[in-house]
C-alpha positions as CSV (number, residue, x, y, z in Angstrom):
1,X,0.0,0.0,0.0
2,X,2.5,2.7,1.1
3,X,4.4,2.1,-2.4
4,X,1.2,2.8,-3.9
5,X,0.7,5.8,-2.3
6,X,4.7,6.9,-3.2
7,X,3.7,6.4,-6.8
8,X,0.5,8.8,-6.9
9,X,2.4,11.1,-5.2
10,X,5.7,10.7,-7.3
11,X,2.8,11.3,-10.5
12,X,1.3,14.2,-8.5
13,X,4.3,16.2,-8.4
14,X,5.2,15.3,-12.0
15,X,2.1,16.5,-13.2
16,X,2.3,19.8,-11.0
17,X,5.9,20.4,-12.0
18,X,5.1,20.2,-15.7
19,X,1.5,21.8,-15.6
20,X,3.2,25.2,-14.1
21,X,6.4,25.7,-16.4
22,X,5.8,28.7,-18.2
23,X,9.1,28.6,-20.0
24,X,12.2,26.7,-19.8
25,X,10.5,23.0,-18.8
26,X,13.9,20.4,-19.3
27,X,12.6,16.7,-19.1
28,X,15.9,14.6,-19.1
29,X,15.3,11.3,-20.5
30,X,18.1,8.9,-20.3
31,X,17.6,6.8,-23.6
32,X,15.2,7.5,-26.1
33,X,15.3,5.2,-29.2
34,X,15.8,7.4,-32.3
35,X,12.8,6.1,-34.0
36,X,10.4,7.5,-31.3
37,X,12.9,10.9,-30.6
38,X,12.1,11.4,-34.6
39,X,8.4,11.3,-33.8
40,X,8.1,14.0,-31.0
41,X,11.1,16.5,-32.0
42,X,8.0,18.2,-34.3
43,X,6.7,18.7,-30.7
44,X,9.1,20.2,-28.6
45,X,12.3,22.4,-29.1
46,X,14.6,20.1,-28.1
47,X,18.3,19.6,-27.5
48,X,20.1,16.4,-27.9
49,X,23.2,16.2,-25.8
């Protein structure tokens, strides 16, 4: 139950996190297959390091 109740919360301050950047929002994603990165660049500005 209580690892449950760490993952909502873990979601909950994802979602607030990402629902209140105005400007400068930096996801980090440690691998992201180039196949699926090509589908969501249109998306975002993004910035492959």
């Amino acid at each position: 139950m209580l690892k449950r109740s760490l993952a909502k919360e873990e979601y909950r301050l994802f979602y607030v996190a990402v629902s209140r950047a105005k400007e400068r929002l930096f996801i980090s994603i440690p691998e992201l297959a180039e196949v699926k990165q090509n589908s969501i660049n249109h998306l975002f500005d993004s910035i492959n390091t």
